[in-house]
C-alpha positions in Angstrom: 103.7 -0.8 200.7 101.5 -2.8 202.9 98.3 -0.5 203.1 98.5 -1.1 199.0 98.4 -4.6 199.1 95.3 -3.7 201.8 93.5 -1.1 199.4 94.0 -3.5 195.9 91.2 -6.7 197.0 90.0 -9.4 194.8 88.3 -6.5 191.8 91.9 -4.8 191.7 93.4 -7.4 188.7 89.9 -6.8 186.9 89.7 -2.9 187.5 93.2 -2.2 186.3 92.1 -4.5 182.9 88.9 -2.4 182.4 90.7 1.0 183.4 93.8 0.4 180.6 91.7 -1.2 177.8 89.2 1.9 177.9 92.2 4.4 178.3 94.7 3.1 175.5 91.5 2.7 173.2 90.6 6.6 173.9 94.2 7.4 173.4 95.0 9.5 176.3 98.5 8.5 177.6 101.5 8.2 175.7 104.4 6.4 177.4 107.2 8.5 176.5 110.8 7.3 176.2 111.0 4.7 178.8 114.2 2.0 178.7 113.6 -1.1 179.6 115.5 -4.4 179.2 116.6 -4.7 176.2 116.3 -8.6 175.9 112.6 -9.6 177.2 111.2 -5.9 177.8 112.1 -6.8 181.9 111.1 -3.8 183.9 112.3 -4.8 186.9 113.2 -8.4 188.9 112.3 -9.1 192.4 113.3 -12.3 193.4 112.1 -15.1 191.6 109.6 -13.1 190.1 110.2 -10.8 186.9 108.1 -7.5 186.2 107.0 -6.6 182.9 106.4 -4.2 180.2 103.0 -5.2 180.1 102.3 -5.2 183.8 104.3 -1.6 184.1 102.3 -0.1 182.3 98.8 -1.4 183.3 99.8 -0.4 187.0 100.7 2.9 185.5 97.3 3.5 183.6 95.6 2.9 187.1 97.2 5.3 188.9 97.1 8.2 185.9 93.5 7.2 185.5 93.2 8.3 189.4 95.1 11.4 189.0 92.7 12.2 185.8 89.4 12.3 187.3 89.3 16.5 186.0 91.0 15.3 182.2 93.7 17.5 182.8 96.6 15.6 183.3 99.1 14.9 180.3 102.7 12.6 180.3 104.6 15.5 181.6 102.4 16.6 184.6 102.2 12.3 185.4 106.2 12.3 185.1 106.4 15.5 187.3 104.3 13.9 189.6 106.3 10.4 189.9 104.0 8.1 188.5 105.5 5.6 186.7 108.3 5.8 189.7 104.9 5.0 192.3 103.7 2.5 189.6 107.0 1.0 190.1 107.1 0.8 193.3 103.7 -0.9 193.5 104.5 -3.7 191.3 107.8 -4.3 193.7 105.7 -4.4 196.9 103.6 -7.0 195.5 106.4 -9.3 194.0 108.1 -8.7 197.3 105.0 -10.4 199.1 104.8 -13.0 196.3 108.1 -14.0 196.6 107.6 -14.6 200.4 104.6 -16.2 200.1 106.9 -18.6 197.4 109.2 -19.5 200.2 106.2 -20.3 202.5 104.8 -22.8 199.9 101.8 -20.8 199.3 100.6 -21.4 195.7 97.3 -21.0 193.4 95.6 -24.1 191.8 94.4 -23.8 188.3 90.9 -24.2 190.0 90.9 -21.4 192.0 92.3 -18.7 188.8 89.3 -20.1 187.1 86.6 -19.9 189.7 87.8 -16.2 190.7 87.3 -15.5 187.1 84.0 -16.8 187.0 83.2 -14.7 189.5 83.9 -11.6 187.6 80.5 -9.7 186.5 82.2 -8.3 183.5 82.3 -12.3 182.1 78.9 -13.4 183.1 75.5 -13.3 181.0 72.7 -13.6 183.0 74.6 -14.3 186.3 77.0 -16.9 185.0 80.2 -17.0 183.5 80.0 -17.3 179.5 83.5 -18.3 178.5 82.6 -16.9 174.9 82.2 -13.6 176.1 85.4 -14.0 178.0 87.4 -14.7 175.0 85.8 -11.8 173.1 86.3 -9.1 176.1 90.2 -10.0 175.7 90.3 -10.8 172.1 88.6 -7.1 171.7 90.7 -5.1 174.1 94.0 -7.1 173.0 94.7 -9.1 176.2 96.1 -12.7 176.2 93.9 -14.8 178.0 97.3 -16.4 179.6 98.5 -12.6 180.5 95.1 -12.1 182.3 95.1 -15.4 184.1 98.7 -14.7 185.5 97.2 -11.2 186.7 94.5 -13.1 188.5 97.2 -15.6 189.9 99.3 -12.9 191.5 96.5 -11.8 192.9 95.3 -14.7 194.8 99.0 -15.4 195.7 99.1 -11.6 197.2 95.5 -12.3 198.9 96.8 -15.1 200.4 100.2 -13.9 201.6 98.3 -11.3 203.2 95.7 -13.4 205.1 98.2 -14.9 207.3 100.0 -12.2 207.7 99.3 -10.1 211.2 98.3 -7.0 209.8 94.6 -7.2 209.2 92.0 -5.3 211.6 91.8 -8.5 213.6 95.5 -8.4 214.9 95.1 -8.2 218.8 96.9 -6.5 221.5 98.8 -8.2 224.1 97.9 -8.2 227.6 100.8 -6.4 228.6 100.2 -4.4 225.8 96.5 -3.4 227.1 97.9 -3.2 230.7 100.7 -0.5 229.5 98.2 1.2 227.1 95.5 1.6 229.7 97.8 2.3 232.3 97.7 6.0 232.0 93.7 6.1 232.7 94.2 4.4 236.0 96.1 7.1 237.8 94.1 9.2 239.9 95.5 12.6 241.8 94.2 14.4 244.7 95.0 17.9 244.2 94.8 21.4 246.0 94.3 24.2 243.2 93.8 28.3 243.0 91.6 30.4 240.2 93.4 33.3 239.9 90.8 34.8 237.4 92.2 37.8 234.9 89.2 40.3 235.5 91.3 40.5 239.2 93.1 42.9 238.0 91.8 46.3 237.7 94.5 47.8 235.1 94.4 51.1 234.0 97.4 51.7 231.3 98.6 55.4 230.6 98.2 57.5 227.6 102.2 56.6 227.1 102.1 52.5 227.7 99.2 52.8 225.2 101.3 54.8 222.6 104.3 52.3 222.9 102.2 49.4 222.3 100.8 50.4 219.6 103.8 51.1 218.6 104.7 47.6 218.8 101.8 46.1 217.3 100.5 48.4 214.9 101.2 45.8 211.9 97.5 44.0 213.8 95.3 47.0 213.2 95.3 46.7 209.2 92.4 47.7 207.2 91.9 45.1 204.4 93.5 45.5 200.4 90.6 46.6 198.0 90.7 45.1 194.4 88.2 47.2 191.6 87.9 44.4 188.7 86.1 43.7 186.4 84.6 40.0 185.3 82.5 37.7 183.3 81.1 35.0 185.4 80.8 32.4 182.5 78.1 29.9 184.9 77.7 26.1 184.4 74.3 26.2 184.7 73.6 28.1 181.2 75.4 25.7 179.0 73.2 22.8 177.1 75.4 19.4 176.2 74.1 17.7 173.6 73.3 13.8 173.6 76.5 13.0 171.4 78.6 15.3 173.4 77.3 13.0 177.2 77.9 9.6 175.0 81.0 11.1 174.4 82.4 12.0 177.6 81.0 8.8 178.4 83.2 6.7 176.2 86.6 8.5 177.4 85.4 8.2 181.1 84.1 5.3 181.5 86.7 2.9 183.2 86.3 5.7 186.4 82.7 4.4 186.7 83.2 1.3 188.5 80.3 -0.7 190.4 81.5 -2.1 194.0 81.8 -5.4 192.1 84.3 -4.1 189.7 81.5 -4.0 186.8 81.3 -0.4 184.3 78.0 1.7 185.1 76.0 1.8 182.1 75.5 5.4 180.5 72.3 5.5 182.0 73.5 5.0 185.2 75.4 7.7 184.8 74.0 10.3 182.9 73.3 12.7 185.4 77.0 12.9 186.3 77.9 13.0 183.0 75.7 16.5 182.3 77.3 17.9 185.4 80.7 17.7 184.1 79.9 18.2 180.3 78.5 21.6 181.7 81.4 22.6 183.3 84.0 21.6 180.4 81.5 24.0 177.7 81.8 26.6 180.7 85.4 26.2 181.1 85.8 26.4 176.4 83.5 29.4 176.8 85.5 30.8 179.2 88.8 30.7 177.8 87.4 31.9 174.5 86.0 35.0 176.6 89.6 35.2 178.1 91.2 35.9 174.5 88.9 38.5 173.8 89.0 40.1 177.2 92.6 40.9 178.1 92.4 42.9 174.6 89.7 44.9 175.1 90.2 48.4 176.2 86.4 49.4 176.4 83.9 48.1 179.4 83.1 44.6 178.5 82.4 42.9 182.1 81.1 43.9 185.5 82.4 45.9 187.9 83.3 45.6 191.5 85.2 46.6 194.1 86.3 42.9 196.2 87.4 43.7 200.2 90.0 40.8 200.7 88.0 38.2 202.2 85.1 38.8 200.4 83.2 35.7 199.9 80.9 35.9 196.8 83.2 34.0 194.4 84.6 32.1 197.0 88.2 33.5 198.7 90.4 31.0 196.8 89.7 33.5 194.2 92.3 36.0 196.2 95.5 34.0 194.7 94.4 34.7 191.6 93.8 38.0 192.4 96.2 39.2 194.5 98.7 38.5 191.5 97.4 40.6 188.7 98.6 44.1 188.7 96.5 46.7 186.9 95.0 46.1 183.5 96.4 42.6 183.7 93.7 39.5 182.9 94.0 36.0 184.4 93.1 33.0 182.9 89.8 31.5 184.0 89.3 30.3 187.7 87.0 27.8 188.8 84.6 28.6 190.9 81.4 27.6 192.7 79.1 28.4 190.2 81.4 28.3 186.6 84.6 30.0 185.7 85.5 33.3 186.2 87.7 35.8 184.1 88.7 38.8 185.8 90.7 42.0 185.0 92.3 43.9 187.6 91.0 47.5 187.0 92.9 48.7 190.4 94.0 47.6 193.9 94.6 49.5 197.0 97.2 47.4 199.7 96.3 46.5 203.3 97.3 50.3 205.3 97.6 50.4 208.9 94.9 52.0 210.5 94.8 55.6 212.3 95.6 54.9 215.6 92.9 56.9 217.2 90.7 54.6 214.9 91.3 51.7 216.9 92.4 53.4 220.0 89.5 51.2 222.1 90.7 47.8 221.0 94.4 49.0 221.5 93.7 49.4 224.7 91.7 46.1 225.0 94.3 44.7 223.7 97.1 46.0 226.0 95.0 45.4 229.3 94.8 41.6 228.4 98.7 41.0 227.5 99.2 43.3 231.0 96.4 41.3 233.1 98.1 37.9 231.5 101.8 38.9 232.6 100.0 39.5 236.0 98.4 36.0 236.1 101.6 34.3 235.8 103.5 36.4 238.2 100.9 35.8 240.8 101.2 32.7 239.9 104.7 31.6 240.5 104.4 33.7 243.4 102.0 31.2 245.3 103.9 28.7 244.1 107.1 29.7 245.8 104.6 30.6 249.2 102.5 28.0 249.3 99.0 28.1 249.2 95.7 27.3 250.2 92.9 26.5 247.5 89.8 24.1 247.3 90.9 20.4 247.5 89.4 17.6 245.2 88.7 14.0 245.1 90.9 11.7 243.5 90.8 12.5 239.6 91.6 10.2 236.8 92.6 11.7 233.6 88.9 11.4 232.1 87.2 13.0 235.0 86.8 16.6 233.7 83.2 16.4 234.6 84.1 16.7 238.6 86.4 20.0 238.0 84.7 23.3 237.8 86.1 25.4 234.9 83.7 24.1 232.0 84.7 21.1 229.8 86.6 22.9 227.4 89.1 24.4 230.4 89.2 21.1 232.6 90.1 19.2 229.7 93.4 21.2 229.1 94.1 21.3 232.8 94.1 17.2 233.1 95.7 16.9 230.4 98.6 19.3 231.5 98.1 17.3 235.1 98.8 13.8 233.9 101.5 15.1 231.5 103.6 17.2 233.3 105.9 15.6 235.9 105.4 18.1 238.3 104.2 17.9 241.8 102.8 21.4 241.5 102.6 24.0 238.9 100.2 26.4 237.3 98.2 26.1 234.0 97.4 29.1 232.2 94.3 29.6 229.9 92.3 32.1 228.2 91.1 33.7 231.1 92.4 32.7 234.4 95.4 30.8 235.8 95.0 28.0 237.8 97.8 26.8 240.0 97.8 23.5 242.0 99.8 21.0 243.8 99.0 17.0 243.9 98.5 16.0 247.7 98.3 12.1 247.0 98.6 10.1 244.1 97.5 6.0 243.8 96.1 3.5 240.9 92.0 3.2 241.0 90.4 -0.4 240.0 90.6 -1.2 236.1 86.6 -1.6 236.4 85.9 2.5 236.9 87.7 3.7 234.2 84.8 4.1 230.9 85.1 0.4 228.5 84.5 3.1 225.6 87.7 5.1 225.9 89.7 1.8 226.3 88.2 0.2 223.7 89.1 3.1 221.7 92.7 3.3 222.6 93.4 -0.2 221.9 91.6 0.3 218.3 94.1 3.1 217.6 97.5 1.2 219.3 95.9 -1.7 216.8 96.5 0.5 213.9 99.9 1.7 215.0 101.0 -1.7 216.0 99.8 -3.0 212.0 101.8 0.2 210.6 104.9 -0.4 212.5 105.0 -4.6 211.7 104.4 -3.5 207.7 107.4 -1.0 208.2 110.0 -3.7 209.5 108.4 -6.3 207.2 108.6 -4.4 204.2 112.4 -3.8 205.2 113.0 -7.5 206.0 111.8 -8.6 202.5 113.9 -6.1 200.4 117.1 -7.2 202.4 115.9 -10.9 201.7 115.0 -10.5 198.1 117.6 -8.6 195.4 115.6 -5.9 194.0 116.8 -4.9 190.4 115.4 -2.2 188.6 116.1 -2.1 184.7 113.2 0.5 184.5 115.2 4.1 183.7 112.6 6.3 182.6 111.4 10.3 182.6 
């Protein structure tokens, strides 16, 4: 709830405006058999404050206008999807906030809705604010100049409400909170530890351990499915979009071509986006017209091929496709890097497990690793029971991987085991050796040697986790404080 009021800044009110007046005028959404109030068209009331049928369904042509970057959503998909519920919920966040910021006598001036208007590119000729034009932008897209105002007004009340509220990237930590965050880098250990490295053991598994395990992990040793097919690659690149077509595309797009000051792009500005996408929607009409006439034809009309699963030439996304046809079955067109592509599954061979004297070599590979492994860690618990004498070390912080000597990759997972386990000794096993240890003295080194980058950057995440949980119990405080009714009972 919070991280919307975060996202939504002073061009929100104005975006959502431009964003429904160009979608209602192109006629894309219908808004289905909603019930509202049936006295003032009330979708739901917060509070003090009421939320309306107008302000429903401007928040709900925002969020389908983000869902419909590709053109392909409809009302059903946006109803499967929960949109008006999230459109919903959006609205009650921000009356939630308003209603506090109410109680703390927060309010907007009449001065202050005006000048944030003036500051709106989409009213100003020749960088100032031509109340004319105003009246005609609202007067053309059927907005109430009072409606709009009250838009703006909520917003500088949720702007407000939110600037003295501690969640913005400027909340500090603590100093207890820095002392118990940094705490963990100030440890240091001095420990005693033992390689035992893998290639110690000289294993030399029989024909019979090697039949068994195979045995036992045949299902691994799987030569891939083959699919024959045949296609039509139907490429992007080959189709022409004529100038209407662009201007077009351009009129039913536009409100998703937004300037960082909330202002539309021109065409122009555009364009070249614009080609791009007209190219893909004539490949995509081609293709589906090639579809009809495909899946009936019995003759060769395509190419042919023979795909190894995995094969990446059409990209491997193109394998759940695929993988569902059975023979002589078509599939719709798929989107791929280039275009679209139809394909018919002419035949398909499944995955078969391999011969085992075909992978006899990595069998035993195989087997001599799991073996050398189950050695490691017997060895291991072994010294540990014994005792043992290994190479000792300084003291070591958890950031000190440097000073170890099993590369960076290895001495990483070993601190990290070493600081989290609460163990005074134990063994860590990785990919090729085992490395057991026990911790000979332990003690707290100065705040001043542990690296200012790696607290700085601990305290920047804690920030962020310290923000999310205060929006959690605030959000829960304000809907116990305020009654939240919802007349809104739609698909």
């Amino acid at each position: 709830m919070i991280d919307w009021m975060q996202r939504h800044k002073k061009w929100l009110i104005v975006v959502i405006w431009v964003s429904t007046i160009s979608l209602i005028a192109a006629g894309l959404v219908g808004w289905g058999a909603y019930n509202f109030s049936s006295s003032n068209d009330i979708v739901a009331k917060v509070g003090k404050i009421q939320i309306t049928r107008a302000q429903f369904q401007r928040a709900y042509q925002q969020i389908y206008a983000q869902y419909n970057i590709d053109g392909n959503l409809d009302t059903q998909k946006a109803n499967d999807l929960g949109l008006p519920q999230r459109a919903l919920e959006d609205l009650i966040s921000r009356a939630l906030l308003q209603n506090f910021a109410l109680d703390l006598g927060i309010r907007v001036s009449k001065k202050e809705v005006e000048e944030e208007i003036a500051k709106m590119q989409v009213f100003q000729q020749i960088g100032h604010f031509d109340f004319a034009l105003y009246q005609s932008v609202l007067e053309q897209n059927h907005i109430k100049p009072a409606e709009f105002e009250q838009e703006v007004r909520d917003s500088i009340l949720s702007s407000k409400i939110m600037a003295v509220l501690p969640l913005n990237d400027g909340i500090g930590l603590t100093s207890l909170e820095k002392d118990a965050l940094n705490f963990p880098f100030e440890i240091a250990d001095q420990i005693e530890f033992k390689v035992i490295s893998q290639s110690s053991f000289k294993l030399q598994p029989n024909n019979e351990e090697i039949r068994q395990f195979w045995e036992k992990t045949k299902d691994q040793y799987q030569s891939p499915a083959e699919y024959k097919i045949e296609y039509l690659l139907i490429k992007n690149a080959d189709q022409k979009p004529q100038e209407s077509e662009l201007k077009n595309l351009y009129e039913e797009r536009k409100s998703l071509f937004i300037n960082d000051d909330g202002s539309l792009k021109t065409y122009q500005q555009v364009k070249g986006e614009l080609v791009e996408e007209q190219k893909a929607l004539l490949a995509e009409e081609k293709a589906l017209r090639e579809y009809v006439i495909f899946k009936k034809e019995t003759g060769k009309y395509g190419k042919q091929e023979v795909l190894v699963e995995g094969d990446k030439r059409f990209g491997v996304e193109i394998f759940d496709t695929i993988q569902q046809l059975n023979s002589g079955q078509t599939a719709k067109p798929v989107e791929v890097k280039d275009g679209f592509l139809v394909i018919k599954m002419l035949d398909k061979q499944p995955r078969k497990i391999k011969a085992f004297e075909d992978v006899k070599i990595e069998v035993i590979e195989n087997l001599k690793k799991e073996l050398s492994t189950q050695k490691m860690i017997e060895k291991s618990h072994q010294l540990l029971q014994e005792g043992f004498n290994g190479v000792k070390t300084g003291f070591l912080t958890a950031l000190d991987f440097a000073k170890l000597p099993f590369g960076e990759n290895d001495s990483k997972k070993f601190l990290n085991h070493l600081f989290v386990t609460p163990k005074k000794q134990d063994y860590v096993l990785l990919e090729d050796k085992s490395i057991v240890y026990k911790i000979l003295e332990q003690k707290l080194v100065d705040k001043k040697q542990v690296d200012p980058k790696i607290l700085v950057g601990n305290e920047q995440a804690f920030g962020f986790y310290k923000r999310q949980l205060i929006a959690e119990e605030l959000y829960k405080y304000l809907q116990n404080k305020y009654k939240i009714t919802k007349y809104y009972t739609g698909n």
